[in-house]
PyMOL Python script that loads the backbone (N, CA, C, O; Angstrom):
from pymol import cmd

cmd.read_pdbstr("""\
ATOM      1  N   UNK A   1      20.770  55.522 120.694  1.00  0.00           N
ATOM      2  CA  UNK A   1      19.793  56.367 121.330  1.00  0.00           C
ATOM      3  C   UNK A   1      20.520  57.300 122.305  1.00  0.00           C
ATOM      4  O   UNK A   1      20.788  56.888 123.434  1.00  0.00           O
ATOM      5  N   UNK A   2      20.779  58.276 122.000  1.00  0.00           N
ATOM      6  CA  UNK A   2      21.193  59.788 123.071  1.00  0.00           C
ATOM      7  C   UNK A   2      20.666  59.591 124.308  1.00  0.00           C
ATOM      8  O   UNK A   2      21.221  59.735 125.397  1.00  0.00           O
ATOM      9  N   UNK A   3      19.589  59.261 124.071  1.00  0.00           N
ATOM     10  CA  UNK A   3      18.945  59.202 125.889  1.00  0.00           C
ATOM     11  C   UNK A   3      18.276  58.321 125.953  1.00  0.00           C
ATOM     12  O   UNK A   3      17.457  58.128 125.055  1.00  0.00           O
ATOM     13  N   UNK A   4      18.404  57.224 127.334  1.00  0.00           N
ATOM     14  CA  UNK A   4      17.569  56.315 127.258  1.00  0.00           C
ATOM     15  C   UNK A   4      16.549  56.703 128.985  1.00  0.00           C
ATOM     16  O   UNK A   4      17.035  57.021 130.070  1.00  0.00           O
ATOM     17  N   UNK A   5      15.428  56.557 128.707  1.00  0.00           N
ATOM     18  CA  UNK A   5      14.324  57.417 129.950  1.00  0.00           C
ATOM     19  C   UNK A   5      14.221  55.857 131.082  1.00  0.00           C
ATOM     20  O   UNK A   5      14.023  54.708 130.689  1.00  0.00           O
ATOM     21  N   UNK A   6      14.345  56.132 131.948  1.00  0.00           N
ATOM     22  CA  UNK A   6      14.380  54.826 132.861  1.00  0.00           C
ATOM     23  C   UNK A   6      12.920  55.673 133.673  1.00  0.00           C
ATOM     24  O   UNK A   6      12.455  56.792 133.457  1.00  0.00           O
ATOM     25  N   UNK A   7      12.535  54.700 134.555  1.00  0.00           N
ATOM     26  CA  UNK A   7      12.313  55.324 135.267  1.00  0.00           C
ATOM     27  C   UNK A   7      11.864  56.612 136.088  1.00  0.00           C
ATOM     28  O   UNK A   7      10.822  57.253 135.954  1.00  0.00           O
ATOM     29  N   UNK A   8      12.849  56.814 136.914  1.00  0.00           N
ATOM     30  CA  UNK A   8      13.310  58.318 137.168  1.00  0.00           C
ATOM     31  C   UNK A   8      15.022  58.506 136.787  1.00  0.00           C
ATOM     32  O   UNK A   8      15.622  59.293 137.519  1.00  0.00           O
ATOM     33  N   UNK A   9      15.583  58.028 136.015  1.00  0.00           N
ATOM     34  CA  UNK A   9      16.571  58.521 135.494  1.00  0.00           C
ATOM     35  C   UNK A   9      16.727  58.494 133.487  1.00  0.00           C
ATOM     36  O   UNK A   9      16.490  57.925 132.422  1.00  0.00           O
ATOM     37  N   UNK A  10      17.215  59.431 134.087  1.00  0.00           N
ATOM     38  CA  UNK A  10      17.459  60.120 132.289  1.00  0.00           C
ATOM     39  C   UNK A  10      18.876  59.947 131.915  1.00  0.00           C
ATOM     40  O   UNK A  10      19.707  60.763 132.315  1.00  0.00           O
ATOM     41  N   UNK A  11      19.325  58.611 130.927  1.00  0.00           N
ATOM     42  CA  UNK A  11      20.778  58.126 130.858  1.00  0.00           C
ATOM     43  C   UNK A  11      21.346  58.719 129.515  1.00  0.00           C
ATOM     44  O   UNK A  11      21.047  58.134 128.474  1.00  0.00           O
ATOM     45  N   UNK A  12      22.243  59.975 129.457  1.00  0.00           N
ATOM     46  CA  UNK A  12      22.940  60.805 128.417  1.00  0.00           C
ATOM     47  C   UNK A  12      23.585  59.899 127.933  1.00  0.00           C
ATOM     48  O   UNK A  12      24.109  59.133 128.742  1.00  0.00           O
ATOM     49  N   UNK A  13      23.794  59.638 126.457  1.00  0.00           N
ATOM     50  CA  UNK A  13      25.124  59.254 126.238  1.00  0.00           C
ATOM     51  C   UNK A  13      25.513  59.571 125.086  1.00  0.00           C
ATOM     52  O   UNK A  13      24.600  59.616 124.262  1.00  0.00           O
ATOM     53  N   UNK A  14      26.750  59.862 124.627  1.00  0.00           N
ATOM     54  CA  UNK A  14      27.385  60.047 123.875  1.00  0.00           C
ATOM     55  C   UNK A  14      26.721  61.325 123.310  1.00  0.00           C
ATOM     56  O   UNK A  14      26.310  62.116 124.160  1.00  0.00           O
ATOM     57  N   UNK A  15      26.501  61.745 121.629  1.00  0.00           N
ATOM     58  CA  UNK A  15      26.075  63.296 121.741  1.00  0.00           C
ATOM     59  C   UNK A  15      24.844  63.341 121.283  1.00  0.00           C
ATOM     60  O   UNK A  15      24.434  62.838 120.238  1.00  0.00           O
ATOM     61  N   UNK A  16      24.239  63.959 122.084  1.00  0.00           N
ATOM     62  CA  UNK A  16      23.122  64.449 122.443  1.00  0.00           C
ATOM     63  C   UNK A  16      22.327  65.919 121.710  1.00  0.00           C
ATOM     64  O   UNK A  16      22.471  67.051 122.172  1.00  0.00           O
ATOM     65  N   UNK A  17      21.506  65.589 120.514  1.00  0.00           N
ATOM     66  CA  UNK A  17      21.411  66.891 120.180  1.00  0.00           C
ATOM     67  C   UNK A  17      20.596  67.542 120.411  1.00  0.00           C
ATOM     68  O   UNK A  17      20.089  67.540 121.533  1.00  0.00           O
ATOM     69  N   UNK A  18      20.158  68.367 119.388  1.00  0.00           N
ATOM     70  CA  UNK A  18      18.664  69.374 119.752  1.00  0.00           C
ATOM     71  C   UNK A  18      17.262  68.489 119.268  1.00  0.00           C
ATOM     72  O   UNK A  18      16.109  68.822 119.542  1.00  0.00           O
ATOM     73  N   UNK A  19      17.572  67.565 118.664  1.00  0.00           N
ATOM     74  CA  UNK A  19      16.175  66.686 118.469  1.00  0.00           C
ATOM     75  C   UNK A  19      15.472  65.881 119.707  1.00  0.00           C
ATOM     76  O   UNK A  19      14.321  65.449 119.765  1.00  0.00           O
ATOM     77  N   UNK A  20      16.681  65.800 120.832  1.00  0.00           N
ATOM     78  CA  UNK A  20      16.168  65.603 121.684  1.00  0.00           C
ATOM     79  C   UNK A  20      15.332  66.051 123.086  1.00  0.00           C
ATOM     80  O   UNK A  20      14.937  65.439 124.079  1.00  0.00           O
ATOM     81  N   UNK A  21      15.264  67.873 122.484  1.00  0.00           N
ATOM     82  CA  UNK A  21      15.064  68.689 123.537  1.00  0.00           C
ATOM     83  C   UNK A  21      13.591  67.993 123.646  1.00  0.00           C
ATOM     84  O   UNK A  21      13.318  67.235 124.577  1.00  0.00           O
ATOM     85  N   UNK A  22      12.637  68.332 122.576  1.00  0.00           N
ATOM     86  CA  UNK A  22      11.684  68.108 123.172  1.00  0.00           C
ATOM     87  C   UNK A  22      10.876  66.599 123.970  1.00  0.00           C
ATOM     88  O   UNK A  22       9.871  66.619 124.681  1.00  0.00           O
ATOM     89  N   UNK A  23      11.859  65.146 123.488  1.00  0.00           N
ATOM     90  CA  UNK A  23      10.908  64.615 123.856  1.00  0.00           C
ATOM     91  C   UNK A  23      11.779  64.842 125.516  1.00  0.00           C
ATOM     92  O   UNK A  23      10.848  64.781 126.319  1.00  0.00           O
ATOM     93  N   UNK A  24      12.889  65.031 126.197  1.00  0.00           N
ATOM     94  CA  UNK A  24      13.374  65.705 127.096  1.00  0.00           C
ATOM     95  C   UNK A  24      12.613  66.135 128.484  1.00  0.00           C
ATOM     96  O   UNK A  24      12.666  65.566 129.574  1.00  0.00           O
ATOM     97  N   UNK A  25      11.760  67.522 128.041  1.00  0.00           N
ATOM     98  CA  UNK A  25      10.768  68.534 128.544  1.00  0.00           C
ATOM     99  C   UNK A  25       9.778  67.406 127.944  1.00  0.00           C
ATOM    100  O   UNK A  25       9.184  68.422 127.584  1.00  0.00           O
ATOM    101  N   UNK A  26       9.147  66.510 127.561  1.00  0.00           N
ATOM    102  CA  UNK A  26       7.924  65.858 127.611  1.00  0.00           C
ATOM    103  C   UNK A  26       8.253  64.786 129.102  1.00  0.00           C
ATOM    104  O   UNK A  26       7.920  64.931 130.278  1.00  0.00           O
ATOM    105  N   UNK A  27       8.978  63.799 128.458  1.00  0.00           N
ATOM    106  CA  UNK A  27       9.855  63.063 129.871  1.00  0.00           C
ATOM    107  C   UNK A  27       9.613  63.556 131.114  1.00  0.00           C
ATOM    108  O   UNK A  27       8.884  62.966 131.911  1.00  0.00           O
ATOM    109  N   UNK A  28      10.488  65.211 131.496  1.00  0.00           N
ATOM    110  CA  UNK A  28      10.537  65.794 132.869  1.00  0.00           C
ATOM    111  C   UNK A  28       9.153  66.169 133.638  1.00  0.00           C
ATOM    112  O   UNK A  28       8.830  66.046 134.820  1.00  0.00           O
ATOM    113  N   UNK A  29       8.481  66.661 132.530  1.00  0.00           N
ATOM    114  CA  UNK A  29       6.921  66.773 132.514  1.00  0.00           C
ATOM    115  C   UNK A  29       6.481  65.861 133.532  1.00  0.00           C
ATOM    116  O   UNK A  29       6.111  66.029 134.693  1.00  0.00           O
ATOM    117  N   UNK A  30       6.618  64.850 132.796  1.00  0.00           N
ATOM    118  CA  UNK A  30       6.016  63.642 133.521  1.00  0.00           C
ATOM    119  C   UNK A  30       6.559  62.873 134.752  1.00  0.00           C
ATOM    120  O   UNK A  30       5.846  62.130 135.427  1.00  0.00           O
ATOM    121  N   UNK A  31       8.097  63.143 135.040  1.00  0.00           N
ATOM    122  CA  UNK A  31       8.811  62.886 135.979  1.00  0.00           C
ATOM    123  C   UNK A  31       9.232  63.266 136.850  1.00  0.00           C
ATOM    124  O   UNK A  31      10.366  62.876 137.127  1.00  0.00           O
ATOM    125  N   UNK A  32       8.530  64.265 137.786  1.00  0.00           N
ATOM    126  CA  UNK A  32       9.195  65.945 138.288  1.00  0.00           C
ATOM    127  C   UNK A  32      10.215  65.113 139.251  1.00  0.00           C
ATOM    128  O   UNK A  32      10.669  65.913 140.069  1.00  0.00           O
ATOM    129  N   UNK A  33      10.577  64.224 139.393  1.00  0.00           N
ATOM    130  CA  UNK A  33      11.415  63.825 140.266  1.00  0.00           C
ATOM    131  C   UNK A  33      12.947  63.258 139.942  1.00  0.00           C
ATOM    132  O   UNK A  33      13.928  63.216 140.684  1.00  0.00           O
ATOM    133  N   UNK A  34      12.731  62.698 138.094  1.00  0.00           N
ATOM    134  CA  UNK A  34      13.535  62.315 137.614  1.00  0.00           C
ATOM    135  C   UNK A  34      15.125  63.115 137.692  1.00  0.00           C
ATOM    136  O   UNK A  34      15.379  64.318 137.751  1.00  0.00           O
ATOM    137  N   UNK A  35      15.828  62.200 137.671  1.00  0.00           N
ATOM    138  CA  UNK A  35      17.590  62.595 137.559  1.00  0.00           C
ATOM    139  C   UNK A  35      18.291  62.593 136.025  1.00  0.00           C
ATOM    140  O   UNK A  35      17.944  61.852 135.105  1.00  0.00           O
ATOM    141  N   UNK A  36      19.333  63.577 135.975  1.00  0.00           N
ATOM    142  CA  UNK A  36      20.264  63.087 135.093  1.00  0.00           C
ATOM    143  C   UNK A  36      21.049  62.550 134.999  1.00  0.00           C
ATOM    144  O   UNK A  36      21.882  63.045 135.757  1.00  0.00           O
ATOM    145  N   UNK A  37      21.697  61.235 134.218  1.00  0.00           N
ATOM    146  CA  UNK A  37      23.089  60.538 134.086  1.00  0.00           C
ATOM    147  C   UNK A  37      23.563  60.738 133.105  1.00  0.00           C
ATOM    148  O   UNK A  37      23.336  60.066 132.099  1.00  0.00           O
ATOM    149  N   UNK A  38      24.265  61.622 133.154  1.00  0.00           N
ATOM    150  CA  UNK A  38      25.692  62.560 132.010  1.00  0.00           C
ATOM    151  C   UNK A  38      26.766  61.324 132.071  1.00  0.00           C
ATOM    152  O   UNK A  38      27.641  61.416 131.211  1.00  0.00           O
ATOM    153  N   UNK A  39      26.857  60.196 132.923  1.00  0.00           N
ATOM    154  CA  UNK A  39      28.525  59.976 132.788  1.00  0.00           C
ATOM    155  C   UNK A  39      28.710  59.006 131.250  1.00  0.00           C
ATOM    156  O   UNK A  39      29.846  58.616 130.983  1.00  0.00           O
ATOM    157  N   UNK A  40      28.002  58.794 130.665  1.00  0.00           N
ATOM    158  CA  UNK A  40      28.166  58.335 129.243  1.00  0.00           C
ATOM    159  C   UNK A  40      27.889  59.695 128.008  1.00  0.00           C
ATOM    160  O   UNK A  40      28.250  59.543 126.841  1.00  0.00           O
ATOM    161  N   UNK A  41      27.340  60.733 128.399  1.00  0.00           N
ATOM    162  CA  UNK A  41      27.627  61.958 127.495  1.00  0.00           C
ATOM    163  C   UNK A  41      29.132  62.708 127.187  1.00  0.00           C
ATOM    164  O   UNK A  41      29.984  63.210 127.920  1.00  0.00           O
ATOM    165  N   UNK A  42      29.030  62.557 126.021  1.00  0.00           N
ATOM    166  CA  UNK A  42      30.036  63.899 125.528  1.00  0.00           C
ATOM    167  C   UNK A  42      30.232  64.988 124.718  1.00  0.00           C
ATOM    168  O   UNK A  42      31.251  65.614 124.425  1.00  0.00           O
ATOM    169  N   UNK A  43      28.740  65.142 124.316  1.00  0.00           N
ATOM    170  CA  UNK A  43      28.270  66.551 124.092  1.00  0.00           C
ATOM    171  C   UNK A  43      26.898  66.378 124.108  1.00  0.00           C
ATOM    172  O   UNK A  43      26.267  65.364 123.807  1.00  0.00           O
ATOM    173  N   UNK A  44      26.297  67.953 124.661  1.00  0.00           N
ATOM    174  CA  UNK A  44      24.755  68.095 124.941  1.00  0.00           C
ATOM    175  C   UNK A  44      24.532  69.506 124.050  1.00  0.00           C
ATOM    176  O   UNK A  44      25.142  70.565 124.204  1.00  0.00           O
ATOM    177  N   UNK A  45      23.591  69.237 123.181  1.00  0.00           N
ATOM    178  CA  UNK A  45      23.146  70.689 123.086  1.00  0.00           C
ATOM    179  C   UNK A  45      22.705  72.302 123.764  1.00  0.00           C
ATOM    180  O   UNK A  45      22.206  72.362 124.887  1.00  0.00           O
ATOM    181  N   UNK A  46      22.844  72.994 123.306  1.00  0.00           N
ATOM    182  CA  UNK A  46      22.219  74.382 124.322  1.00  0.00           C
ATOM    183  C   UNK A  46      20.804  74.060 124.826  1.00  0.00           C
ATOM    184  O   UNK A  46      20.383  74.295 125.958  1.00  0.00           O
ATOM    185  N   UNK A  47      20.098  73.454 123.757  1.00  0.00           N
ATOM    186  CA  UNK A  47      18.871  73.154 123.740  1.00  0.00           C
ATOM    187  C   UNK A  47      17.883  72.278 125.187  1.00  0.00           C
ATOM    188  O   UNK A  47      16.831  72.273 125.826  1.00  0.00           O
ATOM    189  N   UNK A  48      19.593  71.458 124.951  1.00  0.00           N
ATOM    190  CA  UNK A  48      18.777  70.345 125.722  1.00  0.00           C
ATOM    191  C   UNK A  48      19.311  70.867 127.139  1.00  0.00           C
ATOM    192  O   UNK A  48      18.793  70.111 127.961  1.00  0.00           O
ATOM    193  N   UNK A  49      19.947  71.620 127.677  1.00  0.00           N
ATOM    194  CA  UNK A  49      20.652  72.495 128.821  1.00  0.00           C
ATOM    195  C   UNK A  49      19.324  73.463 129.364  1.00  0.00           C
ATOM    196  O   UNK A  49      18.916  73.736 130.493  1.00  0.00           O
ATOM    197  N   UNK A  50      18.898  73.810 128.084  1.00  0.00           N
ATOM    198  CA  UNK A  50      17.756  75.153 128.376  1.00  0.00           C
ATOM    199  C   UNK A  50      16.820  74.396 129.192  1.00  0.00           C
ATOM    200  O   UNK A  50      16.637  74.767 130.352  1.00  0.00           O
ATOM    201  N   UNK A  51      16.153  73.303 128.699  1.00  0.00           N
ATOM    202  CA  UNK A  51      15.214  72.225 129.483  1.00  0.00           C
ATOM    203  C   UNK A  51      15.823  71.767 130.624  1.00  0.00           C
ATOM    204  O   UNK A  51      15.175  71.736 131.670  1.00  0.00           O
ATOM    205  N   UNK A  52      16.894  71.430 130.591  1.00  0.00           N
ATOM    206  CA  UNK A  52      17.250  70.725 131.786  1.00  0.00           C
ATOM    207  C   UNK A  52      17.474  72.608 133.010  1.00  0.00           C
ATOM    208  O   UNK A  52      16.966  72.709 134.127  1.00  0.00           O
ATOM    209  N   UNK A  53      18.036  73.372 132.554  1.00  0.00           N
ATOM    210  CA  UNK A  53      18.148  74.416 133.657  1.00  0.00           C
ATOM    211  C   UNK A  53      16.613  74.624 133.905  1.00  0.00           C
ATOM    212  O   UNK A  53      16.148  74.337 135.008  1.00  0.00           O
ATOM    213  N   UNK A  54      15.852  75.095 132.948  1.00  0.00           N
ATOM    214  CA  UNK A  54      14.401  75.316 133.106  1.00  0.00           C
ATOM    215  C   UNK A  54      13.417  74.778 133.808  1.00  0.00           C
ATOM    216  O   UNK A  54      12.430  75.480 134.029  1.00  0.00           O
ATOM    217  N   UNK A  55      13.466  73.423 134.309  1.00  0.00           N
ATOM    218  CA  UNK A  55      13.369  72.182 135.288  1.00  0.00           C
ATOM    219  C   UNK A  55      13.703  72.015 136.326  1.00  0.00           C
ATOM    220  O   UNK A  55      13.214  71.438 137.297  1.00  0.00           O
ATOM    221  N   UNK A  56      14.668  72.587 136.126  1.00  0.00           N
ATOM    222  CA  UNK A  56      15.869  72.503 137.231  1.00  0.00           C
ATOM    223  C   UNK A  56      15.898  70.764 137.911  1.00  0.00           C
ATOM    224  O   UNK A  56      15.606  70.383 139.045  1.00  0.00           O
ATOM    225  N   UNK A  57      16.310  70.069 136.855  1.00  0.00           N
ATOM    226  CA  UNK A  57      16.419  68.684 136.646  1.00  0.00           C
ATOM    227  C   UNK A  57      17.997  68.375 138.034  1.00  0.00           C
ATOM    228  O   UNK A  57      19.093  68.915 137.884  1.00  0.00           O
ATOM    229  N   UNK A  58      17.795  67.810 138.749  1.00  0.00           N
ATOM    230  CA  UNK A  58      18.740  66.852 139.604  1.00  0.00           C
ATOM    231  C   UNK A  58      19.575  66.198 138.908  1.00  0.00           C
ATOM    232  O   UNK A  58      19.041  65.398 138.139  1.00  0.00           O
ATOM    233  N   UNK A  59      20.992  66.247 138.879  1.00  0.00           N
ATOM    234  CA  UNK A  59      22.136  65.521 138.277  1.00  0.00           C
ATOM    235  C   UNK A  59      22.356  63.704 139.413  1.00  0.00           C
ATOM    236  O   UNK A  59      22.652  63.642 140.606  1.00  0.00           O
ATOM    237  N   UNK A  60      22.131  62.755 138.644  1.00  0.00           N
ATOM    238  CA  UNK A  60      23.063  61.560 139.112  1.00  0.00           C
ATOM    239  C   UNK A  60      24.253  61.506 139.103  1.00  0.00           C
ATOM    240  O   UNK A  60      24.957  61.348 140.100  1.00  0.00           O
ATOM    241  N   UNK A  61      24.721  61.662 137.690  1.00  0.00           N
ATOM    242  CA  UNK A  61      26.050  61.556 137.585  1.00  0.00           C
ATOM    243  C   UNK A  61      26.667  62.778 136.780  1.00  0.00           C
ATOM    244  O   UNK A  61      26.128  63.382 135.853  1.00  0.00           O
ATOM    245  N   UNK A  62      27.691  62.966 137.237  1.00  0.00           N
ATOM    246  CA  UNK A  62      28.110  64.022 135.764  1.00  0.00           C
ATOM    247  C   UNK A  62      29.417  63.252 134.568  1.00  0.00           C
ATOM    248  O   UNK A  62      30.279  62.433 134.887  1.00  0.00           O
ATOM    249  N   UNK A  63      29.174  63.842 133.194  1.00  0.00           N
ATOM    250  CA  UNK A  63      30.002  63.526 132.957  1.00  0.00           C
ATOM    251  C   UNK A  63      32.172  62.837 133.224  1.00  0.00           C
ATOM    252  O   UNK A  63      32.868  62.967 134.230  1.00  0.00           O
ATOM    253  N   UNK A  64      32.449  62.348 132.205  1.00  0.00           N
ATOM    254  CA  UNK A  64      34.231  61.638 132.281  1.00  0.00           C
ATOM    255  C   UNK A  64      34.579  63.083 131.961  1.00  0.00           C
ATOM    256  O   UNK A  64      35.340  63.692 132.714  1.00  0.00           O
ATOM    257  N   UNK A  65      34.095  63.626 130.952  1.00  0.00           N
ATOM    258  CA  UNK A  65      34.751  65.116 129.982  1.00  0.00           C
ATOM    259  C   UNK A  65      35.006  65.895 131.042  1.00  0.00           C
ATOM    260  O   UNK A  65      34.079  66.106 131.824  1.00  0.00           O
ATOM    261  N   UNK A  66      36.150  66.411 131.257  1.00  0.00           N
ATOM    262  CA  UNK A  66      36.214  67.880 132.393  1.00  0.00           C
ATOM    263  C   UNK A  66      36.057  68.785 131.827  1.00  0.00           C
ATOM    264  O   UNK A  66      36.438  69.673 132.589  1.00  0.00           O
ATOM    265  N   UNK A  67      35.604  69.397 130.588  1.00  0.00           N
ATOM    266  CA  UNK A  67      35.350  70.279 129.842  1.00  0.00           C
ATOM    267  C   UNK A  67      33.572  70.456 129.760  1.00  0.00           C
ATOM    268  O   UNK A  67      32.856  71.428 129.522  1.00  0.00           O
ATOM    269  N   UNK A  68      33.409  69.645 129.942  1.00  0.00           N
ATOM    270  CA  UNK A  68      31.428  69.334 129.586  1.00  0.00           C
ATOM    271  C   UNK A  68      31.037  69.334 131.051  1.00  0.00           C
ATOM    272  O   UNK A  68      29.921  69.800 131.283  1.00  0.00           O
ATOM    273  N   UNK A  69      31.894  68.808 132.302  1.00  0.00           N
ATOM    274  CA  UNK A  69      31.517  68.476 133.525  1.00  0.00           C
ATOM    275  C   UNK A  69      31.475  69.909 133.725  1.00  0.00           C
ATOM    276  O   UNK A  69      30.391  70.484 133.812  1.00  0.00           O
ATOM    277  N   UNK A  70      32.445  70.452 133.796  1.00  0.00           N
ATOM    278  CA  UNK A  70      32.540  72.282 134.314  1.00  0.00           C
ATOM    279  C   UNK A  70      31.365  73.167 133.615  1.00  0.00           C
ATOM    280  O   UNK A  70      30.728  74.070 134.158  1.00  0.00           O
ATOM    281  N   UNK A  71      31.230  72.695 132.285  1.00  0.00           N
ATOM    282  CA  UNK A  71      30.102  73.868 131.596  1.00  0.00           C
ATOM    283  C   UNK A  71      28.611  73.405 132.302  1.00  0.00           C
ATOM    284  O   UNK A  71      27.790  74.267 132.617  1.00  0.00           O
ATOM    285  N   UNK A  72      28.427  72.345 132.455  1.00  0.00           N
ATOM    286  CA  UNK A  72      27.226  71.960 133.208  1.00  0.00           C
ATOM    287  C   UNK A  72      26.958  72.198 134.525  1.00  0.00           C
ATOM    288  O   UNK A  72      25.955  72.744 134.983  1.00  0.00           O
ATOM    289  N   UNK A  73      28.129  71.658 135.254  1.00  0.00           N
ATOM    290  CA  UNK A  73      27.999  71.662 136.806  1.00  0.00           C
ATOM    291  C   UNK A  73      27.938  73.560 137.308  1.00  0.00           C
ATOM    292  O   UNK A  73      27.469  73.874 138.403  1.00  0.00           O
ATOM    293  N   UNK A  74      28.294  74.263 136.658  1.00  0.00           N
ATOM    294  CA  UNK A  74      28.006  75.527 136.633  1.00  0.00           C
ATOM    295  C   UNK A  74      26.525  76.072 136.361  1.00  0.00           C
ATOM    296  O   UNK A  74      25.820  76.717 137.136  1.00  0.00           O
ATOM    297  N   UNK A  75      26.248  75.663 135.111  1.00  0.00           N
ATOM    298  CA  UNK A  75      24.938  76.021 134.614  1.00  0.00           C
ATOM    299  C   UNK A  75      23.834  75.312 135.181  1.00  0.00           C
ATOM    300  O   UNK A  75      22.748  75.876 135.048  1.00  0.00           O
ATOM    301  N   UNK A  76      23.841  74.217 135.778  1.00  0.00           N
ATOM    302  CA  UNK A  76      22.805  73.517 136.622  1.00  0.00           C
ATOM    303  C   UNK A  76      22.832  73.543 138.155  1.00  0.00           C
ATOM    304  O   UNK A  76      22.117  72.973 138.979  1.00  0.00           O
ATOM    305  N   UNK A  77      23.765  74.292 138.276  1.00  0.00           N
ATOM    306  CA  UNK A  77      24.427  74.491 140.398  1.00  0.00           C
ATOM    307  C   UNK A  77      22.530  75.150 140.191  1.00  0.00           C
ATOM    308  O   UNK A  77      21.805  75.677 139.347  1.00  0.00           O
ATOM    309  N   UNK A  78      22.503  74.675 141.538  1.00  0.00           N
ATOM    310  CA  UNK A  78      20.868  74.836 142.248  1.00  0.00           C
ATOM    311  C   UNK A  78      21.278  75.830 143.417  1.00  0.00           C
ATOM    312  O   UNK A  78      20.428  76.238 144.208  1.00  0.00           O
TER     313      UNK A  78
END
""", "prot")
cmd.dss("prot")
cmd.show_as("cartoon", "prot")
cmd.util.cbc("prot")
cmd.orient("prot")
């Protein structure tokens, strides 16, 4: 499972595609408070980026990848 919904945290892991945008934006919907945990992701779709910037979703953790950490931590800076 790409994402497992806790709570208020949203746990990435491993790769993550575009099938998961929407249940994603259903999740945040319902969680306006919820976080992301990237540190088990190592690839995310554009898709699922668009929802998460669009939200403007709170990071827990960021990814191990310094390649995935930089493209995100850029595109989600608040």
């Amino acid at each position: 499972m790409p994402i497992q919904y806790k709570k208020n945290l949203a746990v990435f892991n491993g790769i993550v595609s575009v099938e998961e945008a929407e249940e994603l934006l259903q999740w945040r919907q319902k969680n306006p408070k919820g976080k992301a945990d990237f540190a088990g992701c190592t690839h995310l779709h554009a898709a699922d980026l668009q929802v998460l910037m669009a939200t403007r979703m709170a990071v827990a953790a960021w990814p191990q990848d310094d390649n995935l950490k930089t493209w995100l931590t850029s595109a989600l800076a608040h």
